[in-house]
N, C-alpha and C positions, 0 to 999 in steps of 0.2 A: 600672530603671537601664539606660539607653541605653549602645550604644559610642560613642558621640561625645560622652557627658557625664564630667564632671569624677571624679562618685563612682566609675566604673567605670574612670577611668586610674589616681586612688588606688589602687582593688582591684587592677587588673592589673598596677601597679607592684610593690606590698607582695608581691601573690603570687609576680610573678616572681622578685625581690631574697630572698623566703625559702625558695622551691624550689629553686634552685640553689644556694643557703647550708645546707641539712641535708641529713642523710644521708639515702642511697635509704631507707631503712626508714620514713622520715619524711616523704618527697614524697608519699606517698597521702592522708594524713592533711592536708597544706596546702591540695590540688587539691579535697578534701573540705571543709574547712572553709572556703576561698572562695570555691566554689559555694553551699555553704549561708546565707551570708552575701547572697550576691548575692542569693538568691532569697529571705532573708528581708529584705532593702530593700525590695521590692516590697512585700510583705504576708505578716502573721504567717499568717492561715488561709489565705491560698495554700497557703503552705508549707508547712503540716500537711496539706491536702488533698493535694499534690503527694509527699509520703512515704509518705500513706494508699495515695495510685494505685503507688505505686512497691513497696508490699509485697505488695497484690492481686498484684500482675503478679509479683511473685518468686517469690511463693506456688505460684501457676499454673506458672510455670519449673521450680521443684521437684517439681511432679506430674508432668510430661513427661519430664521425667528419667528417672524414678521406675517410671513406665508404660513406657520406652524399655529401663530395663536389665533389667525383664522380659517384653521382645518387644512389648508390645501397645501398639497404637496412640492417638497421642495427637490426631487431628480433633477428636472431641469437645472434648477442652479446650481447643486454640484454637478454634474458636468459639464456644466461651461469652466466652475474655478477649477475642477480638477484639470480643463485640455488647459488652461490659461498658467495654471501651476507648472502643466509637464511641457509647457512650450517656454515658459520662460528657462526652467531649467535647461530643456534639449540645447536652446539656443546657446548657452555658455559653455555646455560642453559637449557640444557638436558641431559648432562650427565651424572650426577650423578642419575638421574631422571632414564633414563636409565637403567645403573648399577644394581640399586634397582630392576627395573622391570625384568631382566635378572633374576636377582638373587630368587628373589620370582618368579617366574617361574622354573626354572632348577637346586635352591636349589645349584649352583656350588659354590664351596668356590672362586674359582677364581674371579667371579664377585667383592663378600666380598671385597676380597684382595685389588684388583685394585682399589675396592672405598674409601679401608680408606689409599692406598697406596698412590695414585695421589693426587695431590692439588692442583686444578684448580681456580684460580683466575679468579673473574668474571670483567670483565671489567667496567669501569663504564660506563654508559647510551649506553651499547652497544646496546638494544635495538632501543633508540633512534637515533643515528648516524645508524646504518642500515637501517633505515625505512629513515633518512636523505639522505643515500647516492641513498636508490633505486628512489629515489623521484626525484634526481638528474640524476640519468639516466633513468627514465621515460621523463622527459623533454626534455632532449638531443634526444631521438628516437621519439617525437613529435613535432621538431621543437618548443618548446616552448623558448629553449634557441639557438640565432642563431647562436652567433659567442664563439670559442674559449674561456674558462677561465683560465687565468695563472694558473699554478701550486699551487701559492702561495698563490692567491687570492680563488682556490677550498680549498683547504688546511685552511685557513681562516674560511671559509662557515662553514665547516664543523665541525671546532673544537672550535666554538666561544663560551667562555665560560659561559658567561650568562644563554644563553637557551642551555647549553649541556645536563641537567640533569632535568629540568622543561620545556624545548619545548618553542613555539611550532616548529614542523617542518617547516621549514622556506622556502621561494621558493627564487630563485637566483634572480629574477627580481625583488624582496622588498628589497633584500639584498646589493647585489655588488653595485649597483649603489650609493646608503649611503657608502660605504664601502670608496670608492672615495672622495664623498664629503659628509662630516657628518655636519649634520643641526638640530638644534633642534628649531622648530618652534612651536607659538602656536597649532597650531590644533595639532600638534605632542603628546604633553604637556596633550590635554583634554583627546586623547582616551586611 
């Protein structure tokens, strides 16, 4: 679903017209349910792939924490999610990239095979939700975020469909805190 296509002004219509129609207790759960929407237009195992990566990496958030409020350092752990982030990514889009290079190198038919055999669906803005999510556990091992984020509320962050596919990378402390109580004020409005 493009921003310049029909189904995503539907989407941003409906969402806009019912986030400012319920009550705040209820705007999380919209902002949630039309990103998941958006991102199941695209494709059904995208999006379970793209919830899989998003639990890995909370998973990982919850250890850092965890390791932080009893002093000890959490490097280790991000570099395991950072290689686990940059391989899930590599793997989508360099695979076939890959293949090719095998193959024009060692001439194997097998390579061939495997590459017009397989059909790897690329995710969408997996680029961008990977650079999102390392970004998110760079913070966490720098103290820049101090306390715990719900599940739902990382979950949120991450799949928010606006900027899933135009950015920009967003930091949790511009974000959650609106997330909570959304305001749209002049100076908002200018920039």
């Amino acid at each position: 679903m493009l921003f310049n296509s029909i189904p995503f002004l539907i989407l941003f219509l409906f969402t806009y017209l019912l986030y400012w129609n319920v009550d705040d207790k209820y705007k999380k759960y919209v902002i949630a349910g039309s990103s998941f929407l958006f991102y199941l237009y695209y494709d059904v195992l995208a999006t379970v792939h793209f919830f899989a990566v998003i639990l890995v990496n909370y998973y990982f958030s919850e250890k850092m924490f965890t390791l932080k409020q009893k002093g000890e350092d959490t490097g280790k752990l991000l570099k395991i999610i950072l290689i686990l982030n940059i391989i899930n990514l590599a793997f989508f889009k360099y695979f076939y990239f890959l293949l090719d290079s095998f193959f024009s190198l060692t001439h194997s038919q097998m390579f061939k095979d495997l590459s017009s055999s397989v059909n790897i669906i690329l995710p969408l803005a997996i680029s961008f939700y990977t650079f999102q999510l390392i970004a998110i556990q760079v913070d966490i091992h720098r103290n820049r975020i101090p306390e715990r984020i719900s599940f739902f509320d990382y979950t949120i962050f991450i799949i928010f469909f606006p900027q899933l596919i135009a950015g920009p990378i967003m930091r949790t402390s511009d974000f959650l805190p609106r997330l909570d109580k959304p305001v749209i004020t002049p100076d908002l409005m200018k920039s």
